[in-house]
FIRO-926183 format. One record per residue (C-alpha): chain; x, y, z. Coordinates in steps of 0.1 Angstrom, whole numbers, plus 5000, padded with zeros to 4 digits. Example, Ala and Ser with C-alpha at 12.3 -4.5 7.8 and 13.67 -1.06 7.14 Angstrom:
// residues 2
{pt 'A'; {5123; 4955; 5078}}
{pt 'A'; {5137; 4989; 5071}}
// end
This chain:
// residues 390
{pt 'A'; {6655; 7233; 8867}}
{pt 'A'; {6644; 7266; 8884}}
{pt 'A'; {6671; 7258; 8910}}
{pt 'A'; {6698; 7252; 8888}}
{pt 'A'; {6689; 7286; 8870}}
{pt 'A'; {6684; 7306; 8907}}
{pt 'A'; {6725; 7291; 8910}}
{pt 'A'; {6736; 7303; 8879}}
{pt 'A'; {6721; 7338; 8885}}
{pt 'A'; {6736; 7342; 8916}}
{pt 'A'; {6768; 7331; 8905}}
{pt 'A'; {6769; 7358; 8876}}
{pt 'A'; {6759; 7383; 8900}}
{pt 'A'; {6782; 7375; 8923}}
{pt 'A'; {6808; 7378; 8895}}
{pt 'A'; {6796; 7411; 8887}}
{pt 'A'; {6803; 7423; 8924}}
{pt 'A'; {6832; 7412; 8923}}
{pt 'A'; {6845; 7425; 8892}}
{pt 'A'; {6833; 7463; 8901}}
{pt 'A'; {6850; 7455; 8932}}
{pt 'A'; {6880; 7446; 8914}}
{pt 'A'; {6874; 7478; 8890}}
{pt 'A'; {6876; 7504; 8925}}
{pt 'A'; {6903; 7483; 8947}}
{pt 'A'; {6938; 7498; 8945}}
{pt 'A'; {6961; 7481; 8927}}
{pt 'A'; {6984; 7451; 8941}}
{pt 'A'; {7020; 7474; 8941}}
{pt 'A'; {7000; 7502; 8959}}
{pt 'A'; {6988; 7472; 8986}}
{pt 'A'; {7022; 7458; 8988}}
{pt 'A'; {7037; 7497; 8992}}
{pt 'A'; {7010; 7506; 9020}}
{pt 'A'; {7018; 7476; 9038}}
{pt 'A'; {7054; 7483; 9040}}
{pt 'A'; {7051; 7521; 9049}}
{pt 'A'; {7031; 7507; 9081}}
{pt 'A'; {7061; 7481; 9083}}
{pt 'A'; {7084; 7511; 9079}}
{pt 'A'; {7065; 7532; 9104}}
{pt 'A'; {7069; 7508; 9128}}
{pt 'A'; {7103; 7499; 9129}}
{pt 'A'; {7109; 7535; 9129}}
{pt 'A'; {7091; 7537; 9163}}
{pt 'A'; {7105; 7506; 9174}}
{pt 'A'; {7139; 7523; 9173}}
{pt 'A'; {7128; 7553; 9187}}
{pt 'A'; {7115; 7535; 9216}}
{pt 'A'; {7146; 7516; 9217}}
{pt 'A'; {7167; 7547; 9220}}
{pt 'A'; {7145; 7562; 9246}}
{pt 'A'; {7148; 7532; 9270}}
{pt 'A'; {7188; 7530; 9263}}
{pt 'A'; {7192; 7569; 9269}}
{pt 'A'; {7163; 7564; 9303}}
{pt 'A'; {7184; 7540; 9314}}
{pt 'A'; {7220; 7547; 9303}}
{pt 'A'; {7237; 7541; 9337}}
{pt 'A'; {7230; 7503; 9340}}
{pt 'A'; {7234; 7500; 9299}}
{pt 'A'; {7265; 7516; 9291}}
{pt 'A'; {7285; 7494; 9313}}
{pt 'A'; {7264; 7465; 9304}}
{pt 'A'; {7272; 7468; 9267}}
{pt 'A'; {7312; 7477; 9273}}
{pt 'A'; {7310; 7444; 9295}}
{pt 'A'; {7297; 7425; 9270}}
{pt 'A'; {7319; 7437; 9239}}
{pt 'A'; {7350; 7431; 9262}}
{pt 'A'; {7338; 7396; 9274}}
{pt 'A'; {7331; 7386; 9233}}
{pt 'A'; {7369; 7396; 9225}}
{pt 'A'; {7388; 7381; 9255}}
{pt 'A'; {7365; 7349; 9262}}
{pt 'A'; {7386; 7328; 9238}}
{pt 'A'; {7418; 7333; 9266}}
{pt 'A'; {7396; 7323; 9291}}
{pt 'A'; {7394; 7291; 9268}}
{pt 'A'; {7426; 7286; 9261}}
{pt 'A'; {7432; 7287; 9301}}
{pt 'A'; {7409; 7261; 9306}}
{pt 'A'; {7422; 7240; 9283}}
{pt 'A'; {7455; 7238; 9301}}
{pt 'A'; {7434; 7229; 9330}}
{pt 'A'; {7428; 7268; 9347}}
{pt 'A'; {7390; 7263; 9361}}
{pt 'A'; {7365; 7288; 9341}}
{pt 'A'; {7361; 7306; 9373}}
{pt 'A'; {7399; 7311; 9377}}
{pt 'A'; {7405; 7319; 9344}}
{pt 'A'; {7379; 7344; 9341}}
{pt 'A'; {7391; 7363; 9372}}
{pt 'A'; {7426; 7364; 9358}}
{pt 'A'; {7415; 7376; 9325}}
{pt 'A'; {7397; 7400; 9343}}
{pt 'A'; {7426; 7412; 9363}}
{pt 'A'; {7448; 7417; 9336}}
{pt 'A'; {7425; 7438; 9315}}
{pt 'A'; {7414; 7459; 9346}}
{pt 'A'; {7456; 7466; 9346}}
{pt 'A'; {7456; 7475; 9311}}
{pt 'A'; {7421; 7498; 9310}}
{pt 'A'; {7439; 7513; 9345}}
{pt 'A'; {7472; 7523; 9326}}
{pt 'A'; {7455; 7538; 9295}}
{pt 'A'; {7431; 7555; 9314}}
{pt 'A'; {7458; 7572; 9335}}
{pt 'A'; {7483; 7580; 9307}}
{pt 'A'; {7453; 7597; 9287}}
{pt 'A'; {7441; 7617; 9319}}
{pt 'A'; {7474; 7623; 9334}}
{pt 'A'; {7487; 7633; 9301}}
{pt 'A'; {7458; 7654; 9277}}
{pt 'A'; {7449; 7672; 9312}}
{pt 'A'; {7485; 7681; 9313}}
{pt 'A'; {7492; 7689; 9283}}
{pt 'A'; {7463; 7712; 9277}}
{pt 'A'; {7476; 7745; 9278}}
{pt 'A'; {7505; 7734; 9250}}
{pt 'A'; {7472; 7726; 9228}}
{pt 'A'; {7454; 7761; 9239}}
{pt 'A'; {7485; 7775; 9222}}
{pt 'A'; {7488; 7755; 9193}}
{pt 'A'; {7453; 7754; 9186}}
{pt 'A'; {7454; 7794; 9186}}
{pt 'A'; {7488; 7798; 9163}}
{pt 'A'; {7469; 7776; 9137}}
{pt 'A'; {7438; 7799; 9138}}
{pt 'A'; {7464; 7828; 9131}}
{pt 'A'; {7478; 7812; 9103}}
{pt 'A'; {7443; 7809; 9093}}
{pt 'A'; {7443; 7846; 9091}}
{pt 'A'; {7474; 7855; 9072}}
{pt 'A'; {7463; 7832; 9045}}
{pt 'A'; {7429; 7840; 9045}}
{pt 'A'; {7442; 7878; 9044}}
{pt 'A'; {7468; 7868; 9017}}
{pt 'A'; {7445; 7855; 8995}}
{pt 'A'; {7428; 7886; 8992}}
{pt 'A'; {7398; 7884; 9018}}
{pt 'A'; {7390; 7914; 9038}}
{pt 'A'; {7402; 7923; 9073}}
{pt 'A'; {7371; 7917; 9086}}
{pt 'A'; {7362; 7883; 9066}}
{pt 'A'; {7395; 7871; 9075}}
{pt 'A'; {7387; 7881; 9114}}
{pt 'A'; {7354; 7865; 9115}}
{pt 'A'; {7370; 7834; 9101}}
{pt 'A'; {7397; 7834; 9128}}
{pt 'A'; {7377; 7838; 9150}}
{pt 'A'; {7349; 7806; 9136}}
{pt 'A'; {7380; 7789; 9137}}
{pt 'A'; {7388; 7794; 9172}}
{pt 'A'; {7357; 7786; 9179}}
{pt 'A'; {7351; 7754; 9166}}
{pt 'A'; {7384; 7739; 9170}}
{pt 'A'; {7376; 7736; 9208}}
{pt 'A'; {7348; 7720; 9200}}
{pt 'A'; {7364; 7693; 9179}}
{pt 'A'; {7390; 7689; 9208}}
{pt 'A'; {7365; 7692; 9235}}
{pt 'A'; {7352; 7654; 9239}}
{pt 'A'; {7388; 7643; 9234}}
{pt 'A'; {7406; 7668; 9259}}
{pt 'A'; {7382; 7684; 9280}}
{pt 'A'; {7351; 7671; 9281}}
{pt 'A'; {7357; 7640; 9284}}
{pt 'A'; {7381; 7641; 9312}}
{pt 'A'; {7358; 7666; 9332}}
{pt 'A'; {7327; 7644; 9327}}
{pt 'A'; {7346; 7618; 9340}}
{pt 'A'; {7353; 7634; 9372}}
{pt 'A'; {7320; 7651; 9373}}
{pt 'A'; {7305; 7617; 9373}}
{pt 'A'; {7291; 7603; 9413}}
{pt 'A'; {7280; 7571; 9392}}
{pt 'A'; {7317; 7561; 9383}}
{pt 'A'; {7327; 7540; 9407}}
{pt 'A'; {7291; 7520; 9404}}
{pt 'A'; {7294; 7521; 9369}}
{pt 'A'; {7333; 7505; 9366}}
{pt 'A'; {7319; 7484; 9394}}
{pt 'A'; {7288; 7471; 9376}}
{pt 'A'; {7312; 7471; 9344}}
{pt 'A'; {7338; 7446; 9360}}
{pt 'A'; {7315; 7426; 9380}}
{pt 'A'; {7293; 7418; 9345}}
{pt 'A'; {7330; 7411; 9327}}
{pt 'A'; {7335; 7383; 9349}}
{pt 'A'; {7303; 7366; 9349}}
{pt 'A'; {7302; 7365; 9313}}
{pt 'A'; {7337; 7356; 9309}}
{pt 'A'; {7322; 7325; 9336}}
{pt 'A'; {7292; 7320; 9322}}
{pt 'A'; {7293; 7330; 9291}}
{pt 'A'; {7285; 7297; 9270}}
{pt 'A'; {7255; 7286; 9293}}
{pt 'A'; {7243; 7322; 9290}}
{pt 'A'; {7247; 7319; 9253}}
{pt 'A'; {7227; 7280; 9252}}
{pt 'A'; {7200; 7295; 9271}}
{pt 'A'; {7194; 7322; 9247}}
{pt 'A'; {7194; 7298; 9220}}
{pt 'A'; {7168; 7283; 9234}}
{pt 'A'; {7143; 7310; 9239}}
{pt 'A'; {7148; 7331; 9207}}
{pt 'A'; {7115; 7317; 9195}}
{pt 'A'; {7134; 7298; 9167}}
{pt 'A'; {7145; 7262; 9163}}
{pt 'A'; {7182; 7258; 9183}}
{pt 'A'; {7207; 7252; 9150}}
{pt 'A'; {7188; 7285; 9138}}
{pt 'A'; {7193; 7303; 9171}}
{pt 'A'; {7227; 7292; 9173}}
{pt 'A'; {7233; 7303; 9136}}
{pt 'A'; {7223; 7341; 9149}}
{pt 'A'; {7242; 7340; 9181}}
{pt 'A'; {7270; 7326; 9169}}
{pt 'A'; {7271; 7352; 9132}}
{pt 'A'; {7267; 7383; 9162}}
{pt 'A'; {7295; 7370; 9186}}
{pt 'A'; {7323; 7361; 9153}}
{pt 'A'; {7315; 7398; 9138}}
{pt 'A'; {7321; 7414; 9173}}
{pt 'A'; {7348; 7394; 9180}}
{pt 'A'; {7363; 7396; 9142}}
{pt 'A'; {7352; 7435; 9138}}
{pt 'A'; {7369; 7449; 9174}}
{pt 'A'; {7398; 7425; 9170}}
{pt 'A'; {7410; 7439; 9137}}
{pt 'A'; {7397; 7471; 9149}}
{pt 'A'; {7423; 7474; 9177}}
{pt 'A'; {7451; 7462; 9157}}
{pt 'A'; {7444; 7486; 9131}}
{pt 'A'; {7437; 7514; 9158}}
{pt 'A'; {7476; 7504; 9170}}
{pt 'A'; {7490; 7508; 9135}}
{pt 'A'; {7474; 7540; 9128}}
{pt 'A'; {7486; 7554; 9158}}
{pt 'A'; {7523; 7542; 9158}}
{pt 'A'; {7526; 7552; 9119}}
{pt 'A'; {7510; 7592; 9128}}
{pt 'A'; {7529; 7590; 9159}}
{pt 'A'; {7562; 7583; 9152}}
{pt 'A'; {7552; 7609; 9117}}
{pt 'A'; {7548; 7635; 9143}}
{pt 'A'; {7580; 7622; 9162}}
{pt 'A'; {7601; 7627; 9125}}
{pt 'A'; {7585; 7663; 9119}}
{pt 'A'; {7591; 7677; 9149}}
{pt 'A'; {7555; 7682; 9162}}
{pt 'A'; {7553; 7683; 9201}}
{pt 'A'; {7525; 7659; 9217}}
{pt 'A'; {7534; 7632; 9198}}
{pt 'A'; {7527; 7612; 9223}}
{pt 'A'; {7491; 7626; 9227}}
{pt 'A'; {7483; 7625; 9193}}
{pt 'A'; {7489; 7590; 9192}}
{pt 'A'; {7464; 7585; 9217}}
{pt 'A'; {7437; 7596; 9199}}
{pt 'A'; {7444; 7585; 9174}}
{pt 'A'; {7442; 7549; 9190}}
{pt 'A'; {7410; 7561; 9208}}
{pt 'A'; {7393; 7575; 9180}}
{pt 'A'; {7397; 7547; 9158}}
{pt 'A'; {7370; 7528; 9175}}
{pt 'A'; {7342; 7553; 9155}}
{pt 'A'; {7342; 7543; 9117}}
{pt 'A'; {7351; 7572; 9097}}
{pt 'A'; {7344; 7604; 9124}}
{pt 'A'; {7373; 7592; 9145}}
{pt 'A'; {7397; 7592; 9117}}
{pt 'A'; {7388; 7626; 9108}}
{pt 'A'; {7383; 7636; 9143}}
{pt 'A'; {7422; 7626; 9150}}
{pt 'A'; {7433; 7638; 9116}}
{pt 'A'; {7420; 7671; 9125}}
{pt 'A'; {7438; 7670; 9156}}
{pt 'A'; {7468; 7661; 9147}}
{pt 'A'; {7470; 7683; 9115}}
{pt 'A'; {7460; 7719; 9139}}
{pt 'A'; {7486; 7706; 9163}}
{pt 'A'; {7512; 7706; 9136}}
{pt 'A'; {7499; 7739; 9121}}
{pt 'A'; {7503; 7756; 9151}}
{pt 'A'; {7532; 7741; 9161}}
{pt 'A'; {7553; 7741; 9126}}
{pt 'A'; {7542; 7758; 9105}}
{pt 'A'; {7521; 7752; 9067}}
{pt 'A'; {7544; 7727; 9053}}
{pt 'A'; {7552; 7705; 9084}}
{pt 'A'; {7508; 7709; 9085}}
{pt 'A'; {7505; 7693; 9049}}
{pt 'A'; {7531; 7666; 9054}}
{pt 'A'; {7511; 7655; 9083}}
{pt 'A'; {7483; 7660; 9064}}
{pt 'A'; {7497; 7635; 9041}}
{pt 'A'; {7510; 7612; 9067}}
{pt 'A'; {7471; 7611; 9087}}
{pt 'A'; {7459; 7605; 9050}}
{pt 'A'; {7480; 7574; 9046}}
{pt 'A'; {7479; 7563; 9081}}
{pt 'A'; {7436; 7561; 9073}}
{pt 'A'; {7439; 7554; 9035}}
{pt 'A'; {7465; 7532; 9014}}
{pt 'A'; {7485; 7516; 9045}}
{pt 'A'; {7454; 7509; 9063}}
{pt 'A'; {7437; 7491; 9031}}
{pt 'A'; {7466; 7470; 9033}}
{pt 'A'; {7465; 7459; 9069}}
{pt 'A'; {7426; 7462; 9073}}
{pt 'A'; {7420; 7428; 9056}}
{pt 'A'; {7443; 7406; 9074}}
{pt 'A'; {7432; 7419; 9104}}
{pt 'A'; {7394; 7420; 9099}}
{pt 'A'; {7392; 7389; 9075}}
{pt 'A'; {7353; 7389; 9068}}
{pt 'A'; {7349; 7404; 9097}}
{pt 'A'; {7330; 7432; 9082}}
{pt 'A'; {7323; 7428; 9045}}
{pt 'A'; {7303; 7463; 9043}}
{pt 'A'; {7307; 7485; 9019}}
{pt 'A'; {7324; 7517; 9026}}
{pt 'A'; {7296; 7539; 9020}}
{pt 'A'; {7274; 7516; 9037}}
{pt 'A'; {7294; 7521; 9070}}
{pt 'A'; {7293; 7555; 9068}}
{pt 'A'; {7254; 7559; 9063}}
{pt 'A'; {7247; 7532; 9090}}
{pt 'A'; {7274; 7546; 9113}}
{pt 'A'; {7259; 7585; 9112}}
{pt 'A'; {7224; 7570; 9116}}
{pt 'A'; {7227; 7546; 9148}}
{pt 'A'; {7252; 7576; 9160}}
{pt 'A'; {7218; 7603; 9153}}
{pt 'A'; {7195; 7576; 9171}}
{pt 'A'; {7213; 7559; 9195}}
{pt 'A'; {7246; 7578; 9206}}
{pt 'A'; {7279; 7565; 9210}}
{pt 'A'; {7267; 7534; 9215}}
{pt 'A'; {7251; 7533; 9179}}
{pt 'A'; {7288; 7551; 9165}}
{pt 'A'; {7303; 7522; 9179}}
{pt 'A'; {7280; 7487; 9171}}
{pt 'A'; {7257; 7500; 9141}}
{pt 'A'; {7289; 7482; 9116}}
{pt 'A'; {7299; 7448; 9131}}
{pt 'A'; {7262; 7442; 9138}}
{pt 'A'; {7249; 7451; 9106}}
{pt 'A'; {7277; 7429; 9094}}
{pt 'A'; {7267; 7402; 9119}}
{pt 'A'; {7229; 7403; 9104}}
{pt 'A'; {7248; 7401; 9062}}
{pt 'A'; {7267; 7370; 9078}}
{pt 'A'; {7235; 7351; 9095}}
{pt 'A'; {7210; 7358; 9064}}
{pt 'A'; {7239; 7341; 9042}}
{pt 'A'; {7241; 7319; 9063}}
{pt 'A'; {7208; 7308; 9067}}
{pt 'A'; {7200; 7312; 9032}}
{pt 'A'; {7226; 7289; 9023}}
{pt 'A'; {7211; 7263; 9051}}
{pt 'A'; {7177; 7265; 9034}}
{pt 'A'; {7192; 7261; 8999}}
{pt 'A'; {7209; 7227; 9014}}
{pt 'A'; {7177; 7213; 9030}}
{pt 'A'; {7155; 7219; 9000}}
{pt 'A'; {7183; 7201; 8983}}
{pt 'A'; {7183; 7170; 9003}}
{pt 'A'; {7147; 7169; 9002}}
{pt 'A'; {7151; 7165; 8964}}
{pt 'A'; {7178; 7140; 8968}}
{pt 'A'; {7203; 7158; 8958}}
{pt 'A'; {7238; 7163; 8970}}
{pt 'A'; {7246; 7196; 8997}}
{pt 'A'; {7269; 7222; 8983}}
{pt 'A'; {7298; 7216; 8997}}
{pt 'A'; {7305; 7253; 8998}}
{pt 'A'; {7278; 7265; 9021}}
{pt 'A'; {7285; 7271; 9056}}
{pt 'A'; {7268; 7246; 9083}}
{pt 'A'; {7236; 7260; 9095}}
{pt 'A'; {7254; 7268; 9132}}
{pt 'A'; {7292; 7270; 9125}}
{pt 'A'; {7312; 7269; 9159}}
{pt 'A'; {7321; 7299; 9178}}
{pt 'A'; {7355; 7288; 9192}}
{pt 'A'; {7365; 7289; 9228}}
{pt 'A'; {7333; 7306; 9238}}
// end
């Protein structure tokens, strides 16, 4: 009896522990919120990290990642070779080939031609900062004001141009590395055009997953990249035939090199469209005069806007899926952490990881299902749906 009361007593004491315990512990949503600051925090310095190691070792990574973009796009013709019978190793190397040609020809017209043509865009650039002026002065601003906004003007619009005329072109042949770099960059386009489904089967099987799963994330990442810079350069070609021949029409000079960059540009989501309609519009300014300016204004605006909404989703498909807004937010942050590289991946990878967690949402939903006997939906997407010709 006096051990079944010593139980009892302890049992209500313990119970008023852990009540008073209870009364001074933070609540569950403040747990839960602490938890996933640290979480935050973390991820946070796992980026930072990530962009420290990328920028350490830019020199191997940079050609690295532009070797594996191009090898994602183009490996489907190295299928579609060996299908007619063209060994992997052959077809790789002539895939190869051809897009060294192609890289070669764009890389000389834009040298040979922006270098060239830089003086014309000196000038141009300067008549529009003194149409700048007059208005500015017309509209009732000071001398002064009017001057120190002429002279903003002609400060900054350098430095719009700059990456796309001069600094870029002078980097380039600044740069000891660039024959290693194109080098490393064509020697890693090959081996993944060759080797590119063993290499992708063995990372299936060490991404600490099951394999379906593994080859559910691989294969989401390789479709957006594939999808997002497919559409991507068709819609970059549009753009810059419509502004082009526009400039052609209106009279501005460098048509030709506005076209360019506008091709170029449209690679960055958002900042290159403005970055080439800025271009294009000083040109015209300088060049034309106001109104020729607004109606190529108008023309950029379409080019980027209406026209492109209609091409962008026959070219894309579900390629991307993102909204706007969320481009733009992701785009600027990867760009602040991680460079151009970050400008250029943050949107078809962020689209990749939207594609794989449907996808493997959907794959859970269907297992859970036939454990309860009942039928799959017939609508979700296998757990690894085939990449072809990879």
């Amino acid at each position: 009896m006096e051990t079944l009361e010593a139980k009892q007593e302890t049992r209500e004491v313990d119970a008023e522990r852990r009540t008073r315990a209870g009364t001074f512990a933070a609540p569950t949503w403040l747990q839960d919120l602490g938890r996933t600051s640290w979480l935050v925090v973390g991820f946070a310095l796992l980026m930072v990290g990530l962009a420290w190691i990328l920028g350490t070792a830019a020199t191997i990574v940079g050609p690295l990642l532009g070797a594996t973009i191009v090898a994602t796009v183009a490996m489907p013709l190295v299928g579609a070779l060996k299908r007619h019978r063209v060994p992997r190793a052959a077809g790789a190397a002539l895939v190869l080939l051809g897009l060294i040609a192609i890289a070669a020809l764009i890389g000389i017209a834009v040298i040979a031609g922006i270098t060239g043509q830089h003086a014309e865009i000196s000038k141009n650039s300067a008549a529009a900062a003194d149409r700048a002026q007059s208005w500015l002065t017309s509209l009732g601003v000071d001398q002064a004001g009017s001057s120190g906004a002429k002279a903003k003007l002609e400060g900054d619009v350098p430095k719009i141009i700059a990456a796309l005329v001069v600094g870029v072109i002078h980097g380039i042949k600044g740069i000891a590395s660039v024959a290693f770099a194109l080098s490393l960059a064509a020697l890693s386009t090959f081996f993944l055009l060759k080797d590119g489904p063993s290499m992708r089967q063995w990372v299936d099987r060490h991404l600490g997953v099951p394999v379906p799963v593994g080859q559910t994330v691989t294969g989401g990442v390789i479709r957006s990249l594939r999808g997002y810079f497919r559409g991507v350069t068709i819609v970059a070609l549009f753009n810059a035939v419509v502004v082009s021949l526009g400039a052609l029409v209106l009279g501005v000079p460098l048509a030709g090199t506005i076209g360019v960059v506008t091709f170029l540009t449209a690679y960055i989501p958002f900042i290159g469209a403005f970055v080439a309609g800025a271009f294009a519009v000083i040109i015209a300014l300088g060049a034309q005069g106001t109104s020729t300016a607004l109606v190529m204004l108008v023309i950029v605006l379409l080019a980027n806007g209406l026209l492109q909404n209609l091409l962008q989703p026959f070219a894309m498909g579900s390629a991307l899926d993102l909204n706007p807004l969320v481009v733009l937010v992701i785009t600027i942050g990867a760009g602040c952490l991680l460079g151009m590289p970050g400008l250029v991946l943050a949107a078809p990878l962020t689209s990749a990881a939207v594609h794989i967690s449907r996808d493997l949402t959907a794959a859970r939903a269907d297992a859970e299902l036939s454990v309860n006997g009942a039928e799959p939906d017939p609508s979700h997407q296998p757990v690894a749906p085939p990449v072809a010709s990879v």
